[in-house]
N, C-alpha and C positions, 0 to 999 in steps of 0.2 A: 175547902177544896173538893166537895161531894160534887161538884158541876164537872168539875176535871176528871173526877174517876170515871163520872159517867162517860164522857164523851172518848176517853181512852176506852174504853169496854166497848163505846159501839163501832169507833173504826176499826179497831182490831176483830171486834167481830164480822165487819163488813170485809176483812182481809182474810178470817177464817173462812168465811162462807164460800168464799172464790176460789184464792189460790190453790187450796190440794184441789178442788176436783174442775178450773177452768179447760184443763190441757188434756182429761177427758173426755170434758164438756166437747171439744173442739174438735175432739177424736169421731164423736160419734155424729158430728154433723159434715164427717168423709173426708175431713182435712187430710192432705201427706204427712210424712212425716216430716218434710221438709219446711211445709206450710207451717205447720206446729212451731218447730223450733223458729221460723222468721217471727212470727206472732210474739213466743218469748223474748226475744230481744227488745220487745216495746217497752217495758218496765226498766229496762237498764238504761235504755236509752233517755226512757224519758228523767231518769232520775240523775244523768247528767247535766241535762237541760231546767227542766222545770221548778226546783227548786231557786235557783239562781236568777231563773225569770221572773217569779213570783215576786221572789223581795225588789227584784228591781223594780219591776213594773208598778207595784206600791210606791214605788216611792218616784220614781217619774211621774206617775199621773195625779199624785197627791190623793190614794185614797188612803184611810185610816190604818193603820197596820193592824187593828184591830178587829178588822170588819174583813181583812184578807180571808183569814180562816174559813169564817162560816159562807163566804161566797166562793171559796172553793167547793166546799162541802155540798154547796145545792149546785152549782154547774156540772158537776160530777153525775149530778143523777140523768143529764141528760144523754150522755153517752151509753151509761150503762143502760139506761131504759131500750135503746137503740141496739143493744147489743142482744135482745129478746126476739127481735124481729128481723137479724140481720145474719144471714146463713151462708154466704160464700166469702171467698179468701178478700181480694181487695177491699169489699167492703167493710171486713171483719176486720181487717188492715187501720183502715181510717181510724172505724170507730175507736177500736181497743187500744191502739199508740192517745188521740185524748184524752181518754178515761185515764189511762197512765199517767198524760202531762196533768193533769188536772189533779193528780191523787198523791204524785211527789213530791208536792211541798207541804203537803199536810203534818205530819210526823215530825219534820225538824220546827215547824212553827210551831204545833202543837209545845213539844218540849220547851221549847222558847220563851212561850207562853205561862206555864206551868212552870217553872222556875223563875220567872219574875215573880209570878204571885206567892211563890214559895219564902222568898226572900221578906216577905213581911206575914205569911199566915207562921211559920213555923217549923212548918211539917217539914217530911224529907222527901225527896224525890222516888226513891224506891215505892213506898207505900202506895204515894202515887199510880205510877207507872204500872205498878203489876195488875193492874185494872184491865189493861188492856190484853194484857196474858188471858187474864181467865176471862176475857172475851171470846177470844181467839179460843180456847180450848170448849166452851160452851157452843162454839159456829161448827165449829169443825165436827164434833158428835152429832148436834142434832142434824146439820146436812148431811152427813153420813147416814143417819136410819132415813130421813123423810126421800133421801135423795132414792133408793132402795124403792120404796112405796110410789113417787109420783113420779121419778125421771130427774135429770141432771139440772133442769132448767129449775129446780127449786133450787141451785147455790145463786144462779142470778137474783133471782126474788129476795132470798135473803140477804143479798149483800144489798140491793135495793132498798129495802125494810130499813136496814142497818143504817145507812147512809141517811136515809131520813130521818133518821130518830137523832142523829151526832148532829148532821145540819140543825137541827132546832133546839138541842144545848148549845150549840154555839152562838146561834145568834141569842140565846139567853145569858152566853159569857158576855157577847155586847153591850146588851142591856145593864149588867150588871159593873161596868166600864172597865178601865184599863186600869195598872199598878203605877205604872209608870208612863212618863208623856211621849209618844212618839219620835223617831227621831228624824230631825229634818234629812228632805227630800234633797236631792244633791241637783241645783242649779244647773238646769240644762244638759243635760245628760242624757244620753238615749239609751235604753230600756240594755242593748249589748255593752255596752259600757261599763255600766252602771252594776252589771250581773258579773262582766268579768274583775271589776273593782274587789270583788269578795273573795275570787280567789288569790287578787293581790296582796288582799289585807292579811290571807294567811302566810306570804311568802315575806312580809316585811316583819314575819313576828317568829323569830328563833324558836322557841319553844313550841310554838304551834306546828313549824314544820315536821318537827320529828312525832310529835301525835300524829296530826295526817298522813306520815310515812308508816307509822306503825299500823294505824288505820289500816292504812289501803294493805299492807302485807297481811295482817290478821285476815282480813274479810275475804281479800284471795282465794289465802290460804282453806277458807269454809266452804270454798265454792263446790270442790267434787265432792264433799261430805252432803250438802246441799241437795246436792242434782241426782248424786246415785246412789247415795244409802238406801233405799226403796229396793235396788235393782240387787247392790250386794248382801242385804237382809235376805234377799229371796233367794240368792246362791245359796246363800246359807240354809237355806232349808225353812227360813223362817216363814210362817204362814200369815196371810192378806191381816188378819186380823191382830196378830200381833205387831203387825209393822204400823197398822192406827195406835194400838197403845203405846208402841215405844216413843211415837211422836209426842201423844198427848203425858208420856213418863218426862221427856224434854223439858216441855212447857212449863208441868206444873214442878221441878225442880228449879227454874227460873224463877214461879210467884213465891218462892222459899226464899230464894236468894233476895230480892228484892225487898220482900216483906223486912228482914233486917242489914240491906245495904246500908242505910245511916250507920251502925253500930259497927259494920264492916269498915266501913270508910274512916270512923273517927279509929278507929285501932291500925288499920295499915293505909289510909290514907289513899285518895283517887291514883295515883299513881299506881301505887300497891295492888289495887284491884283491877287496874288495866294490864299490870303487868299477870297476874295471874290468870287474867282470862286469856290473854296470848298461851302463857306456858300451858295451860289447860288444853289448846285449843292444838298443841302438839302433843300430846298425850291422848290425847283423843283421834286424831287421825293416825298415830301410829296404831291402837290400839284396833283400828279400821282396816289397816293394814296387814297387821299378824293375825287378827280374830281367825280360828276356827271352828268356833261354835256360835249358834246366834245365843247361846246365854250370854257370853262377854261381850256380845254386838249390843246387845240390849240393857245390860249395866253400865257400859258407857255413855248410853242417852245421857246419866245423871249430869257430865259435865257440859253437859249443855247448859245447866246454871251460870255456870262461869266464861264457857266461851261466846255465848252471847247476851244473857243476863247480864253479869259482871262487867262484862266489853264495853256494853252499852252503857253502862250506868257512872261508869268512871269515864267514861268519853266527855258524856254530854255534860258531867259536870267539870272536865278538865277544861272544855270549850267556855261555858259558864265562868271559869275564872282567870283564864288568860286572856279574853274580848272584854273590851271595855263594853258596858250598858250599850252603847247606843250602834254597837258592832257585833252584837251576838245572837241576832237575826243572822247576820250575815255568814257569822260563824257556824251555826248549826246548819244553815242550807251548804254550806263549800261541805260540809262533815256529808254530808247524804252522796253529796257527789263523787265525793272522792272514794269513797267507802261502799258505796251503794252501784254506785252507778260507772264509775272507772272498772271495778273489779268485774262489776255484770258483763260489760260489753268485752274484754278482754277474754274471760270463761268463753261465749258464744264461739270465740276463734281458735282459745289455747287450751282450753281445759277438754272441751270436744273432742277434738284433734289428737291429744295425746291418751285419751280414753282408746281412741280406734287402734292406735299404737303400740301403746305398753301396757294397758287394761288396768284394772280399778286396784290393785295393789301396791304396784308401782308409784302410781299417781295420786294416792293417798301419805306413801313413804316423801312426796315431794311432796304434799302438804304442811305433813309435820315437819318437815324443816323451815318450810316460808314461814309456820307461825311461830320457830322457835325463835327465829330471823327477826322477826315482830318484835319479839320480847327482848330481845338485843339491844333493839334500836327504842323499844319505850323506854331505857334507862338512861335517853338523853331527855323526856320529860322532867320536867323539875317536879322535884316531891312536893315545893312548896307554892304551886301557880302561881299564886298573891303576889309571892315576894318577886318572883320571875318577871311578871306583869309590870309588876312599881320598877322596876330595874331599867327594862326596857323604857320606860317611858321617860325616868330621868335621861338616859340614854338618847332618846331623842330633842328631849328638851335643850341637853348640851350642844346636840350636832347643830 
């Protein structure tokens, strides 16, 4: 699996290089503010759409599911390269919504990918996965000092760099071939169809529903933590430098968690560990809430292993074993959207809005409820997928 770590390490590093300093980046080539926030909306957007297109569009035009990956990964350079030489709003517009559509279905295929082949190397998925953590943590520092020395426009280069180096592990995953055989392409079928089929399959499947429900409340619920921990660190007194390390304190409490999620998971079980990255992830925004010192702002980082490490890790394997094989492409892209992409676009209108309103304490105290909320409702996930799975399906076989 050293081909999979690598390639986790370099998208996430291509994620690091960008996202903290894109919205500066955009700052200082005289955007509004209003310009800025339209610009962020492309990633939500696109992460409702493009995953879902991806798998479809695989599988309507019959190319490899195999070969989707790394031909993402090199059409992607081309917007980004575009986005070097491309300085006012519309334009910026275009480019940076592709670069999005292009970049969202990376991540749930990636996973996809990476647990099929898990399923016969061994390994655990955690191990895995935190590869791409301590990408991201290694993007983020060095764009930090070099960005200081040359200017903003080295986070694009290195996400550029970054992007290069994943495309060509992956078309090395190609080479190196698939685990499993493709699943057929669904006869005549148009590309919308085909896309909205995946979120069907999670509505035909009980158990899935209330993940995707808890999903989308949990990641919600993350959203004003997301967006203005930066701003309420700095109420706090907290200084520019300490607000980089409490991010990069986050992270690397995630590649902790991860490095022994197997061992996690055989003792409380994926359910167990989704259920606590919800309760965590209320605990944590109240904690955002009451803080009046940045030292307890900063101690809380730690649950950041759980509210997004752990979230994740028991998601993508709850997906993993409530989709049959030849369905769980399809399941980890409806998971990006529903989670990724529902919650983003919904933040742009509600979480904004009630920021201007009732300011960051408030709307933090409403956090921690939606994710207590979360944790409520993942106790209608079966603790034991498998058997949930095999249930349902006799279930259909009778009907």
């Amino acid at each position: 699996m050293t081909a999979h770590k690598v390639l986790y390490f370099f998208f996430f590093g291509a994620i690091g290089c960008l996202y903290p300093y894109v919205n500066l980046y955009f700052k200082r080539l005289g955007l509004s503010g209003a310009e800025i926030g339209v610009l962020a909306t492309m990633q939500p957007i696109a992460n409702m759409v493009g995953p879902l297109l991806a798998v479809a569009a695989a599988n309507r035009f019959a190319l490899v599911r195999r070969s989707t990956l790394p031909l993402l990964l090199t059409a992607q350079l081309v917007p980004f390269s575009l986005l070097l030489g491309v300085k006012t709003f519309w334009p910026l517009l275009l480019v940076y919504f592709l670069a999005m559509l292009l970049q969202s279905p990376i991540a749930p295929l990636l996973d996809d990918d990476t647990l099929r082949r898990l399923e016969q190397a061994g390994s655990d998925y955690g191990r895995v996965r935190l590869w791409g953590s301590v990408g991201y943590i290694v993007a983020v520092g060095a764009i930090g000092v070099l960005s200081e020395r040359v200017g903003l426009t080295v986070s694009l280069a290195g996400q550029l760099l970054a992007t290069a180096c994943g495309a060509a592990v992956a078309w090395r995953l190609v080479q190196a071939g698939s685990p499993s055989p493709d699943a057929p392409a669904p006869a005549r079928r148009s590309v919308l169809l085909s896309a909205l089929s995946s979120l069907a399959d999670v509505w035909q499947q009980p158990s899935a529903r209330w993940l995707f429900l808890a999903g989308f409340l949990v990641r919600f619920a993350s959203i004003p933590g997301s967006n203005f921990y930066s701003i309420h660190a700095d109420d706090l007194g907290m200084p520019e430098s300490l607000i980089g390390a409490s991010w990069v304190i986050g992270v690397s409490c995630e590649v902790a968690l991860m490095a022994v999620s197997a061992a996690v998971i055989r003792r409380i079980g994926a359910r167990g560990l989704l259920l606590l990255g919800a309760v965590a992830g209320s605990v944590r925004w109240a904690i955002y809430a009451a803080a009046s010192s940045a030292g307890l702002l900063l101690a809380s980082q730690a649950l950041h292993a759980f509210t997004f490490g752990g979230f994740h890790i028991a998601s993508v394997t709850l997906i993993h074993a409530l989709f049959p094989p030849e369905r769980r492409t399809q399941g980890q892209s409806a998971w990006t959207v529903v989670t990724a992409g529902m919650p983003g676009i919904a933040a742009s209108y509600v979480v904004g809005s009630l920021y201007d309103l009732i300011g960051l304490r408030p709307l933090f105290w409403i956090s921690a409820l939606i994710s207590l909320a979360g944790a409520f409702v993942a106790l209608r996930v079966p603790a034991d997928p498998g058997r949930a799975k095999a249930f349902s399906l006799r279930r259909r076989e009778v009907a």
